[in-house]
C-alpha positions as CSV (number, residue, x, y, z in Angstrom):
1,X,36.1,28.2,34.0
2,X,36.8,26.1,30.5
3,X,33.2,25.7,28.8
4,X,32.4,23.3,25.7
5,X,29.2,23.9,23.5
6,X,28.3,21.2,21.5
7,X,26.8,22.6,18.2
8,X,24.3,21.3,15.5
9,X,23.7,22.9,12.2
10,X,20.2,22.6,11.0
11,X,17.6,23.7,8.7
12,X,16.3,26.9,9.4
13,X,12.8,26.4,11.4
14,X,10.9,28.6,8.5
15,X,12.6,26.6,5.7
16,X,10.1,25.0,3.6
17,X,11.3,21.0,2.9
18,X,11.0,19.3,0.0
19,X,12.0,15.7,-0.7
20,X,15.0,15.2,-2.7
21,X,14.5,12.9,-5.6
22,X,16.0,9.8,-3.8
23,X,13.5,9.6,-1.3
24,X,15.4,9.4,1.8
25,X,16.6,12.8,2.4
26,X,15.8,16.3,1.7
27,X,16.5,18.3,-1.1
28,X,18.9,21.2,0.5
29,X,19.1,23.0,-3.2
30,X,18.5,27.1,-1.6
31,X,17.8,26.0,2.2
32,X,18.8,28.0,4.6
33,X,20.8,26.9,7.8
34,X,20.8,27.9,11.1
35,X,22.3,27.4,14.4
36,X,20.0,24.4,15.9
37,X,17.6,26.4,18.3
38,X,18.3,24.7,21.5
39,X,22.2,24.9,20.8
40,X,21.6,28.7,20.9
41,X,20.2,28.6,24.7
42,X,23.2,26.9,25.0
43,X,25.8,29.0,23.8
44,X,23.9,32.3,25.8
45,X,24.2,30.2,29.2
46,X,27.7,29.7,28.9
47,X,28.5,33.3,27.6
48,X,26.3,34.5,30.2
49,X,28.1,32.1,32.6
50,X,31.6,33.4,31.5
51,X,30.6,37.7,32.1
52,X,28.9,37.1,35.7
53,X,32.1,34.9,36.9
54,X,34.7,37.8,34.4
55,X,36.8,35.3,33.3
56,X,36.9,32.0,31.5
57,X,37.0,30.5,27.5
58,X,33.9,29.3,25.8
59,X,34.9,26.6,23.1
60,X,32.1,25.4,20.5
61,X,32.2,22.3,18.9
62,X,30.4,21.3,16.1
63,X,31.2,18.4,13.1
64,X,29.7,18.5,9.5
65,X,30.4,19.4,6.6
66,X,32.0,22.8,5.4
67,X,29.0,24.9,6.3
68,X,29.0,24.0,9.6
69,X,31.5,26.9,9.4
70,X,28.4,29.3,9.8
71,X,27.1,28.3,13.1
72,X,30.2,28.4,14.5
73,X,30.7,32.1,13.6
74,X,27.3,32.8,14.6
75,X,28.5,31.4,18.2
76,X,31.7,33.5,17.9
77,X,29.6,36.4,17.2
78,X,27.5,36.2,20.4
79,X,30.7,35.3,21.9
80,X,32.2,32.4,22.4
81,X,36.2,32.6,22.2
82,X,37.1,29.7,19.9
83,X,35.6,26.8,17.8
84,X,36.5,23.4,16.9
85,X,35.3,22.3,13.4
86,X,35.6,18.4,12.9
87,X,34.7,18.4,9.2
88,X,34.3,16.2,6.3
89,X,31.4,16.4,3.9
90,X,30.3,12.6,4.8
91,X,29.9,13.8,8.8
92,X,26.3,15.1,7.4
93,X,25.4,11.7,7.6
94,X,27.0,10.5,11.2
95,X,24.3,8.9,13.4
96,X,24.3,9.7,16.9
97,X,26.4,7.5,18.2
98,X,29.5,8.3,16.0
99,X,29.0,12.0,16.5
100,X,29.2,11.4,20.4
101,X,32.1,9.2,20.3
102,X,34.4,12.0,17.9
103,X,33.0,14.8,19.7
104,X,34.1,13.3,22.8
105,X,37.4,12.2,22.3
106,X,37.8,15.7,20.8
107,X,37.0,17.2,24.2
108,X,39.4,15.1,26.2
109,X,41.7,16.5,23.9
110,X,41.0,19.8,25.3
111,X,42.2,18.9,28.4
112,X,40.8,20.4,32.1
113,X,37.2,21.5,30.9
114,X,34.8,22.6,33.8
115,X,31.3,22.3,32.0
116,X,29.6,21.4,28.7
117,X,26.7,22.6,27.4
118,X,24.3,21.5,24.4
119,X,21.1,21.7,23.4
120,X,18.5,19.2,24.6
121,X,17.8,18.1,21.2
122,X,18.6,18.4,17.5
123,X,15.7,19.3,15.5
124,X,16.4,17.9,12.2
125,X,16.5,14.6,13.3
126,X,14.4,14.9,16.5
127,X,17.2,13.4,18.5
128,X,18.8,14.2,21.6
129,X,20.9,11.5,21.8
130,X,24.3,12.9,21.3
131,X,24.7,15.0,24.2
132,X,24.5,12.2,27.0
133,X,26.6,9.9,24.9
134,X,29.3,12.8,25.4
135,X,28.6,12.4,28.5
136,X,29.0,8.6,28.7
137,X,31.9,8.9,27.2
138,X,33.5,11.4,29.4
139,X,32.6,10.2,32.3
140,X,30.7,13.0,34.1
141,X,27.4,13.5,35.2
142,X,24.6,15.3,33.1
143,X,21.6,16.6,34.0
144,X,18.9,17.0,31.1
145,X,16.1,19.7,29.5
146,X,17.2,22.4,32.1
147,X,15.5,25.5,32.3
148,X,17.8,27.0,35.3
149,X,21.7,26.6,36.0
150,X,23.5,27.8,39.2
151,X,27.1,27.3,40.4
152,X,28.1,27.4,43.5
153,X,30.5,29.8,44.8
154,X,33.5,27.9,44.6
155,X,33.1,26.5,41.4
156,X,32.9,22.8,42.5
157,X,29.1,21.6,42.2
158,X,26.0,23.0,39.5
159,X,22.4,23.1,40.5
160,X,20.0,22.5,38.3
161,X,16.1,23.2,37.5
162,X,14.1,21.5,34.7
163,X,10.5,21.2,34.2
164,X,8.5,18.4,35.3
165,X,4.7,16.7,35.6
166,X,3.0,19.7,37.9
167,X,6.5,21.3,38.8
168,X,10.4,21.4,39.0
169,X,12.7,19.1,39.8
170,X,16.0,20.5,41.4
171,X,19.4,18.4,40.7
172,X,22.6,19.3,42.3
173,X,25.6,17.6,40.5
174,X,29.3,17.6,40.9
175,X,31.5,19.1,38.3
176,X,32.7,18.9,35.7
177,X,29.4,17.9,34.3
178,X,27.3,18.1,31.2
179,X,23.8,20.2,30.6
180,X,21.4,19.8,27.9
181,X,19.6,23.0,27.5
182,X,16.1,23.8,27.6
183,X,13.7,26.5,25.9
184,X,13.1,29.0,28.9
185,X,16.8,28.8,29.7
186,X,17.2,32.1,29.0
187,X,16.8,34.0,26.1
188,X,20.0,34.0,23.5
189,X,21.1,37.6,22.6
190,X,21.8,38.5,18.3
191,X,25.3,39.3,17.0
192,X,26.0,42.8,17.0
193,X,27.9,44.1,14.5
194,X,31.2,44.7,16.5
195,X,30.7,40.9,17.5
196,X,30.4,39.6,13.9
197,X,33.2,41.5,12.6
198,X,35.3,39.9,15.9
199,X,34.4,36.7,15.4
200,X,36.2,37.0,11.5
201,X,39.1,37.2,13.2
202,X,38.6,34.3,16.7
203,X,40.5,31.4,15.7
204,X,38.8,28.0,14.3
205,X,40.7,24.7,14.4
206,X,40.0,22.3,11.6
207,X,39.8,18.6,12.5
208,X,39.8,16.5,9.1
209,X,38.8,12.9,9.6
210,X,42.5,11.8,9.4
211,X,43.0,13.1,12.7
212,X,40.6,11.6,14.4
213,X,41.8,8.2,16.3
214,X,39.2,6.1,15.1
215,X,41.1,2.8,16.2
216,X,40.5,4.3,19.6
217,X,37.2,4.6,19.5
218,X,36.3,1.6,17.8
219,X,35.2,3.1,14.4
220,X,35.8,2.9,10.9
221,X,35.9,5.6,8.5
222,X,32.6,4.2,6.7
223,X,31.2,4.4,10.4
224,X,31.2,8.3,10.1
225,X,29.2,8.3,6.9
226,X,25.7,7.1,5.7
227,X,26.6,3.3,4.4
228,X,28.0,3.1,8.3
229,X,25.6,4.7,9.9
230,X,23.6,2.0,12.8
231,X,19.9,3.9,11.6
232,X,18.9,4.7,8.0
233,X,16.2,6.3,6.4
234,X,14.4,3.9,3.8
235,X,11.5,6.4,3.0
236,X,11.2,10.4,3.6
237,X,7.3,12.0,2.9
238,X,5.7,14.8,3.4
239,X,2.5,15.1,5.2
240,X,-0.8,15.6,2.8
241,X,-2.9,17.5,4.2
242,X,-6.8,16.9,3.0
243,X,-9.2,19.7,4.6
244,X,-12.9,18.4,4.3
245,X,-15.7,20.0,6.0
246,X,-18.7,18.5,7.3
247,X,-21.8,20.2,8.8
248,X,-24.5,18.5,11.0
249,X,-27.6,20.6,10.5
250,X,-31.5,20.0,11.8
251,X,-34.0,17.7,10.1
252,X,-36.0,21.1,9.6
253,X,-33.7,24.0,9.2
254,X,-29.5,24.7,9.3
255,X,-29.5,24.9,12.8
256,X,-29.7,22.1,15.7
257,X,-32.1,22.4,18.1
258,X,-34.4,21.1,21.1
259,X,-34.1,17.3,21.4
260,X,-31.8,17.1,17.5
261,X,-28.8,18.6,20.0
262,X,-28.5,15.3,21.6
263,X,-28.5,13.3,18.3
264,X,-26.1,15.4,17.0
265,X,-23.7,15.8,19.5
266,X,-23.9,11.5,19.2
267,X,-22.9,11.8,15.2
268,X,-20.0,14.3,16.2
269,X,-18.7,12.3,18.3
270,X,-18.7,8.8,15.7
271,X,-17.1,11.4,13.3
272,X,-14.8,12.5,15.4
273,X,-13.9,9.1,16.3
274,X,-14.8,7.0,13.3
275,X,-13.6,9.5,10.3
276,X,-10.9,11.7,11.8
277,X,-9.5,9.4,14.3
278,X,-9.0,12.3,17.0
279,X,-10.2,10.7,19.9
């Protein structure tokens, strides 16, 4: 059983964002990055995937720039055999689309691979594009936001369980397939210190953006960085956040009484709708 992981490198959830002076990005002067969330659920499936069955390879993929280098050892750590880096400093700035379409062909070039696993989003940009473009682009099915995987016993077919409207929907697909992972998956295990010290040593191949076929896929070099990119950001702001308070009291005293209750509940609800636009 060959498994991919699709990676994302991201902000750390607690890291507090400021603008960078352009105005279209963040500033990432002292931020700290992490693993993207959902990619973790992903990486602990197919670890967890790879112990129950004894035997298999997990492969992460990620492609960014040379920090990216950090997720993938955090994979390693948990325990993932090997990692594919496709790096360039300008792949900070590939849109969805151009991600898949690397990614992909990167994967074929793995040969046989079972399974693939991601998370169902990335939460920098609030996409989850890129997993079912890889997808797409492979060929197989994929199932998305799952919260339960099972294989069957001889390896051919996945079932799986994601959260719907007032239940679960159950979706058996033929493999090999890809999975975009859900919170409630499972819940991803830390590095322990034998891990990280392992994962020093698990080998990382480097792709640099002159070994990527890009006449095959259709794509430029400028495609893979922001002046190619098919989305941009014009304007980045954060969120000001005015706190006003407003009391209704009675005509006679602070509090709201006998037939006042019904005037007031009237005025909280024109506030309400009026002023802070909540309803």
């Amino acid at each position: 059983m060959r498994i991919v992981v699709i990676v994302r490198q991201t902000p750390d959830t607690e890291a507090k964002i400021k603008v960078a002076p352009s105005g279209d990005t963040i500033d990432t002067e002292g931020i700290k990055w992490i693993v993207n969330p959902y990619d973790e659920f992903a990486i602990e499936e197919a670890i967890r995937i790879k112990e129950k069955l004894g035997k298999g390879e997990v492969i992460l993929i990620t492609m960014g720039p040379a920090r990216c280098i950090e997720a993938l050892r955090t994979g390693l750590a948990m325990g993932a055999d090997n990692a594919i880096h496709i790096k360039d400093e300008s792949f900070a700035f590939t849109d969805p689309y151009a991600l898949a379409k690397v990614i992909a062909q990167e994967i074929k070039n793995l040969g046989e691979i079972n399974l693939v696993l991601t998370g169902k989003k990335m939460i920098d940009e609030e996409t989850g594009q890129v997993g079912i473009h890889v997808a797409e682009e492979l060929g197989i099915p994929h199932v998305a936001i799952v919260t339960k995987v099972e294989l069957s016993s001889d390896l051919t077919k996945v079932t799986c369980q994601k959260e719907i409207e007032g239940g679960q929907m159950v979706v058996e697909v033929p493999l090999p397939a890809l999975i975009t992972c859900e919170r409630g998956l499972n819940e991803p295990r830390y590095a322990s210190l034998p891990g990280i010290m392992k994962a020093k040593k698990k080998p990382v191949k480097e792709v640099t953006i002159d070994n990527i076929n890009l006449e095959a896929l259709g794509l430029t070099k400028e495609a893979l960085g922001p002046a190619g990119a098919r989305f941009r950001v014009t304007k980045l702001e954060v969120p000001q956040i005015q706190r006003r308070l407003r009391i209704l009291k009675g005509k006679q005293q602070d509090m709201v009484k006998g037939d006042e209750v019904a005037e007031a509940v009237r005025e909280l609800v024109r506030l309400l709708r009026e002023e802070a636009k909540v309803i």
